[in-house]
N, CA, C and O atoms as a GROMACS GRO file, in nm:
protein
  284
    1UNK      N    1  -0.308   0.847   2.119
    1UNK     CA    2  -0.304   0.728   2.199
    1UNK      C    3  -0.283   0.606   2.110
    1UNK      O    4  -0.352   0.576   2.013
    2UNK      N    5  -0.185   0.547   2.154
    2UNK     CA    6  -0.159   0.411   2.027
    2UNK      C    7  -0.110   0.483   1.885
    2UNK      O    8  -0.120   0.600   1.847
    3UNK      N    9  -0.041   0.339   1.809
    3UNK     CA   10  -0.046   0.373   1.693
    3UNK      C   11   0.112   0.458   1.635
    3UNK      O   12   0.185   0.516   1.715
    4UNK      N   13   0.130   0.454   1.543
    4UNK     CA   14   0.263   0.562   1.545
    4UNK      C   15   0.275   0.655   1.477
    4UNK      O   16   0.218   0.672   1.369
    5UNK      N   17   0.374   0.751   1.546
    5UNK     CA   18   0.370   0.909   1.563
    5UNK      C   19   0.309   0.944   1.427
    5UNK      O   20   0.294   0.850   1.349
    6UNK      N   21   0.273   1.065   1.390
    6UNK     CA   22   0.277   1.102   1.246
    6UNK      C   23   0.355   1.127   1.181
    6UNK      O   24   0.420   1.206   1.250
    7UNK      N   25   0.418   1.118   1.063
    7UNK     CA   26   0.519   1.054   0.971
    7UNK      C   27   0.606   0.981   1.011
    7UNK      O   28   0.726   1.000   0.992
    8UNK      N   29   0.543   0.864   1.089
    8UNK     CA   30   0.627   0.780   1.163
    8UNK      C   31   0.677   0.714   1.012
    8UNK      O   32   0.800   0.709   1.014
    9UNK      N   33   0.616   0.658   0.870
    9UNK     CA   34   0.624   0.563   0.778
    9UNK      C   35   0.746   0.680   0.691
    9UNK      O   36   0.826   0.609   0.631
   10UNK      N   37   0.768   0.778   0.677
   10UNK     CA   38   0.811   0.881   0.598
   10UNK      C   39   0.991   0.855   0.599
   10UNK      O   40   1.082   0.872   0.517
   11UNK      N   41   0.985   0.821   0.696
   11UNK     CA   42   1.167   0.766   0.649
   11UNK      C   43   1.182   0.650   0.549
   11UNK      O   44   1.294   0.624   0.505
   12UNK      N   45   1.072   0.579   0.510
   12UNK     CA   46   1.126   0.480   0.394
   12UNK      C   47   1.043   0.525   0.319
   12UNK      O   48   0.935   0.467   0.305
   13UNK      N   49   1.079   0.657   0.244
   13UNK     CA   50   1.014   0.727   0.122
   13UNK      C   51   1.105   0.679  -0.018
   13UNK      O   52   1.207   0.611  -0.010
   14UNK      N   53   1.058   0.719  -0.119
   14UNK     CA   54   1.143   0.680  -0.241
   14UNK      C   55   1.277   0.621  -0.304
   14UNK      O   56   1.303   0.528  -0.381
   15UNK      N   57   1.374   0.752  -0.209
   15UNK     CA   58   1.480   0.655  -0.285
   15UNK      C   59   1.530   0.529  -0.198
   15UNK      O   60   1.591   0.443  -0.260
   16UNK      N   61   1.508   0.510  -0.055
   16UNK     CA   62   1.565   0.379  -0.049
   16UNK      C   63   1.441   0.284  -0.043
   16UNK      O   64   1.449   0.195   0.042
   17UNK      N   65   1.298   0.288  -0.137
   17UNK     CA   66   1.216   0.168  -0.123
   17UNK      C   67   1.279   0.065  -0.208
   17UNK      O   68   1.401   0.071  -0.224
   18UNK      N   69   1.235   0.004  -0.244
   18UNK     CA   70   1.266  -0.134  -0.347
   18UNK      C   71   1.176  -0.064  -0.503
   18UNK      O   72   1.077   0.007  -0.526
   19UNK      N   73   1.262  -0.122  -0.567
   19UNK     CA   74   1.193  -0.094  -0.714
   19UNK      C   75   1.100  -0.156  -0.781
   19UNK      O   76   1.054  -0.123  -0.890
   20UNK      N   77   1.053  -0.314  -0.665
   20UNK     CA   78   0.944  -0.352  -0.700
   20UNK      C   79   0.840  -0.244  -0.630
   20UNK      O   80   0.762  -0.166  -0.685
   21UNK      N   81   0.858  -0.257  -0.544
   21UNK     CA   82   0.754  -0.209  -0.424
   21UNK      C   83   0.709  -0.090  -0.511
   21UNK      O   84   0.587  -0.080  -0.522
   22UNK      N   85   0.772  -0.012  -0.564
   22UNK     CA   86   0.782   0.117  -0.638
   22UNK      C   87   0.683   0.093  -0.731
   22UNK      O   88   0.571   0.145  -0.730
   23UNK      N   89   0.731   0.005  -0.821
   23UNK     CA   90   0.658  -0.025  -0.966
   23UNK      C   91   0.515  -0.090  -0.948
   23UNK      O   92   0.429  -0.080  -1.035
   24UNK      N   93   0.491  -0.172  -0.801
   24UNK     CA   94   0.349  -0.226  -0.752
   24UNK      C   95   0.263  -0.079  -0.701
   24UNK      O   96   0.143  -0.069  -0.726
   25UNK      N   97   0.333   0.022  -0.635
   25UNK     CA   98   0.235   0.132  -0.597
   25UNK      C   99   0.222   0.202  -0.712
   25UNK      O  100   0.108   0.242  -0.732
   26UNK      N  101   0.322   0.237  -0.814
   26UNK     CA  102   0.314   0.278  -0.969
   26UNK      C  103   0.175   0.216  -0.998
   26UNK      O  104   0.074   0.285  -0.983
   27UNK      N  105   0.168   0.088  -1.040
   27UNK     CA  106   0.049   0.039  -1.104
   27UNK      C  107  -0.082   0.038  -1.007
   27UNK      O  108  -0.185   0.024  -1.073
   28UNK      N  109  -0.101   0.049  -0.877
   28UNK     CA  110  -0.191   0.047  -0.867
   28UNK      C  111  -0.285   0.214  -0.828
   28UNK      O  112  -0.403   0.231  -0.797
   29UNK      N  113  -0.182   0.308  -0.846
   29UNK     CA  114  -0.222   0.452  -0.841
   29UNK      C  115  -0.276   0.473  -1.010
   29UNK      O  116  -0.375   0.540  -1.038
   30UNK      N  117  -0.197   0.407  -1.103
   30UNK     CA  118  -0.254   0.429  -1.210
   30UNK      C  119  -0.375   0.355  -1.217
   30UNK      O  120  -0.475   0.396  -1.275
   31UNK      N  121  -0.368   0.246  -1.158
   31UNK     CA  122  -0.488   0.188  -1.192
   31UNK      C  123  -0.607   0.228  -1.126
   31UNK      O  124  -0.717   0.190  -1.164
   32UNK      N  125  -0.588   0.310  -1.021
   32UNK     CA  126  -0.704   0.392  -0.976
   32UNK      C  127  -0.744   0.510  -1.054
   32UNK      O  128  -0.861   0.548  -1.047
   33UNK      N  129  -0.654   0.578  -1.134
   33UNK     CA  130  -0.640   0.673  -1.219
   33UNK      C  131  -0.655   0.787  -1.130
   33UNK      O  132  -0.745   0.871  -1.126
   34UNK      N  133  -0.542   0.773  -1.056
   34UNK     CA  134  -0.513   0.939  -0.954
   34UNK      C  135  -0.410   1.000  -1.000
   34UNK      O  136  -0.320   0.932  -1.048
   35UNK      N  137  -0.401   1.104  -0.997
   35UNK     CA  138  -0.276   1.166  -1.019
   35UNK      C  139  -0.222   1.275  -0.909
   35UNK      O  140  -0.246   1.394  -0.885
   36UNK      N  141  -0.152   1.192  -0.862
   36UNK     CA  142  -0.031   1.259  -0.753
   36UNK      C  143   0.126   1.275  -0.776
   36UNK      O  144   0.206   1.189  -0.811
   37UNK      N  145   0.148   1.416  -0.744
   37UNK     CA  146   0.297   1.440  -0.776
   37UNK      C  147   0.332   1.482  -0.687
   37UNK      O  148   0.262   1.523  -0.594
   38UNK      N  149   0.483   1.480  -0.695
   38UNK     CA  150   0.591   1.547  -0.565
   38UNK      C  151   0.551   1.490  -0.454
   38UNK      O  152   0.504   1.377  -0.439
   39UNK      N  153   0.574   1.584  -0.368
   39UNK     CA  154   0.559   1.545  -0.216
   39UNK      C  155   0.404   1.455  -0.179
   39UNK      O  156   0.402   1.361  -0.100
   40UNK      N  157   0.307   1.494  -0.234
   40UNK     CA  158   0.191   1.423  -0.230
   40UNK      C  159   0.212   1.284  -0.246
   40UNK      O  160   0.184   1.194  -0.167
   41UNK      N  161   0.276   1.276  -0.385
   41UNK     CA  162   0.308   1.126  -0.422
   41UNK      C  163   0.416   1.037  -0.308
   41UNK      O  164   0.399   0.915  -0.298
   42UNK      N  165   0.485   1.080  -0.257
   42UNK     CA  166   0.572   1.052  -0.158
   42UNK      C  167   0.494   1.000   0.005
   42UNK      O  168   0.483   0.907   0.084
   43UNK      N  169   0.457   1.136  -0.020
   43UNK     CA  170   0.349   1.073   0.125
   43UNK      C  171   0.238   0.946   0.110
   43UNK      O  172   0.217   0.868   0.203
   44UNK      N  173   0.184   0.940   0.003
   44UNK     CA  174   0.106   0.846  -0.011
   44UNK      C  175   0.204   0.694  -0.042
   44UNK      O  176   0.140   0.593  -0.011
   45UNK      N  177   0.318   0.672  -0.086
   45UNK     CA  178   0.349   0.590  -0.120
   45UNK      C  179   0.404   0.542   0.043
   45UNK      O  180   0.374   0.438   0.102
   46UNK      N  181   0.488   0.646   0.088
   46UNK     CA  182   0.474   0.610   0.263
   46UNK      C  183   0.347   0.546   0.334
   46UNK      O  184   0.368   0.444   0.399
   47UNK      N  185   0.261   0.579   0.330
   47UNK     CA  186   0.133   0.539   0.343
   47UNK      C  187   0.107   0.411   0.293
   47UNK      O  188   0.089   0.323   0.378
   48UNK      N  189   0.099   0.373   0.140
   48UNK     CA  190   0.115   0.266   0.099
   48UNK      C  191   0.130   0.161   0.140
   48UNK      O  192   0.054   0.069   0.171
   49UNK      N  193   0.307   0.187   0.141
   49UNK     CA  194   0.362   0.093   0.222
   49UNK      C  195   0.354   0.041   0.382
   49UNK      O  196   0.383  -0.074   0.416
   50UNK      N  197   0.313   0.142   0.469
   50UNK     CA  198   0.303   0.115   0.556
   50UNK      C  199   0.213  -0.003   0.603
   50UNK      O  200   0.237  -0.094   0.683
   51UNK      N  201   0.068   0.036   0.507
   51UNK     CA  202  -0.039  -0.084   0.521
   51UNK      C  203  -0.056  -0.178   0.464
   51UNK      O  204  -0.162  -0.241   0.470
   52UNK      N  205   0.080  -0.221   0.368
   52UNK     CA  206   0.087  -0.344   0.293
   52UNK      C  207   0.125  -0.450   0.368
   52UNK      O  208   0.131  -0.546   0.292
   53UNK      N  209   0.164  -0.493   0.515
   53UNK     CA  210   0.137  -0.623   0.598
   53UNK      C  211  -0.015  -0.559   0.600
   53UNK      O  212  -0.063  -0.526   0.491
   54UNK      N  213  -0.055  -0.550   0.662
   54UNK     CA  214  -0.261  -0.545   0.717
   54UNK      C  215  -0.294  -0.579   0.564
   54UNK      O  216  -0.385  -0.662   0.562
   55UNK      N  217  -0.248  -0.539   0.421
   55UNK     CA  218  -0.357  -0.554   0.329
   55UNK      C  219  -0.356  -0.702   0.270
   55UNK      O  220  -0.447  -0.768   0.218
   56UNK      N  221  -0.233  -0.730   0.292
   56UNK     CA  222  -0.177  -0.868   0.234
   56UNK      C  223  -0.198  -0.951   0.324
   56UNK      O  224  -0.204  -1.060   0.267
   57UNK      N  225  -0.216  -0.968   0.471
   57UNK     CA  226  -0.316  -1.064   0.576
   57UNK      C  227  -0.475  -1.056   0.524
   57UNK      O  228  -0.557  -1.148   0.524
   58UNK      N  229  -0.491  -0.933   0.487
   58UNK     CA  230  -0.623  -0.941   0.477
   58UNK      C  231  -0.671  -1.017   0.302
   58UNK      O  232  -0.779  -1.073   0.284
   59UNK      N  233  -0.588  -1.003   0.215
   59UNK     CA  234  -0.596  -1.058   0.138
   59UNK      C  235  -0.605  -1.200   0.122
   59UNK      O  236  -0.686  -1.259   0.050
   60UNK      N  237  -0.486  -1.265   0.219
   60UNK     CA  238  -0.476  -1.387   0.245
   60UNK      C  239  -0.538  -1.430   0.309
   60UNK      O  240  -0.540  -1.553   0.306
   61UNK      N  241  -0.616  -1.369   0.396
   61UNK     CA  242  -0.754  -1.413   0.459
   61UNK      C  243  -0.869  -1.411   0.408
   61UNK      O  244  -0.961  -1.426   0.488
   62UNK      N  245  -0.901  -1.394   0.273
   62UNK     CA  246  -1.013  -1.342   0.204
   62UNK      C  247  -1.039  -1.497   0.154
   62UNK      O  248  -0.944  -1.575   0.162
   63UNK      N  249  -1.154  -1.540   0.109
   63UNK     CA  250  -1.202  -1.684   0.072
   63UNK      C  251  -1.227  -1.648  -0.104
   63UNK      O  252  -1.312  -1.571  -0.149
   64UNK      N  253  -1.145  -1.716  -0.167
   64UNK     CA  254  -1.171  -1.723  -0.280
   64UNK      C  255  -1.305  -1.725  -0.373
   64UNK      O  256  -1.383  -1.794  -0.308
   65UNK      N  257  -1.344  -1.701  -0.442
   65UNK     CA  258  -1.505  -1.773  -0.519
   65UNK      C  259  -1.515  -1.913  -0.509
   65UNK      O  260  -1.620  -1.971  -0.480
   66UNK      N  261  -1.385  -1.981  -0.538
   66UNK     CA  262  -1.392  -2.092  -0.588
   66UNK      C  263  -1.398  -2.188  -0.469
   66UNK      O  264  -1.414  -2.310  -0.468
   67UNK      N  265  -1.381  -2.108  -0.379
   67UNK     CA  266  -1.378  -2.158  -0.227
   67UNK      C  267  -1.523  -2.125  -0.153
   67UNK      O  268  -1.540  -2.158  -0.036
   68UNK      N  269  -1.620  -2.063  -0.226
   68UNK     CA  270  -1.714  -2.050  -0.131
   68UNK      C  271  -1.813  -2.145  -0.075
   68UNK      O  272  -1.873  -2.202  -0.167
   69UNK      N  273  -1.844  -2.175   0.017
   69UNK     CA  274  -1.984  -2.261   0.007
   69UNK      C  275  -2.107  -2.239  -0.042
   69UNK      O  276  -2.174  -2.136  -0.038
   70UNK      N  277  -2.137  -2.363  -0.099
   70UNK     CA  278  -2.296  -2.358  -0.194
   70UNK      C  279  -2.374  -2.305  -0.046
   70UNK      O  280  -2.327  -2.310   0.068
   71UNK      N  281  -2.512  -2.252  -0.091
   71UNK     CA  282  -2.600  -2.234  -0.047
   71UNK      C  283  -2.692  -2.345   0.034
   71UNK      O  284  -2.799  -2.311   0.085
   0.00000   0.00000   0.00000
């Protein structure tokens, strides 16, 4: 109910993403220190991408430190 199909994100897998987009999920899989290959890695980068509008609203909605209110 809702939501889209499963591997609805799987048609913009690897070779036609962008090579930033590529090199930003590159660094931040390493920087989790996972290691995924082949098809795994594919699916997750589908994945990835899919929730990068929701993560980047939510980012941009996040209140800085330097923005917080004193107590």
């Amino acid at each position: 109910m809702g939501g889209p199909p499963p591997g609805a994100g799987l048609s913009a897998m690897t070779p036609d993403a962008p090579a930033d987009l590529r090199a930003r999920f590159d660094a931040e899989v390493a920087a989790a220190g996972l290691a995924v290959t082949g098809r795994d890695r594919d699916l997750l980068f589908a994945m990835w991408q899919e929730h990068l509008p929701q993560r980047e609203a939510l980012r941009a909605a996040a209140v800085a430190p330097e923005e917080e209110p004193w107590p």
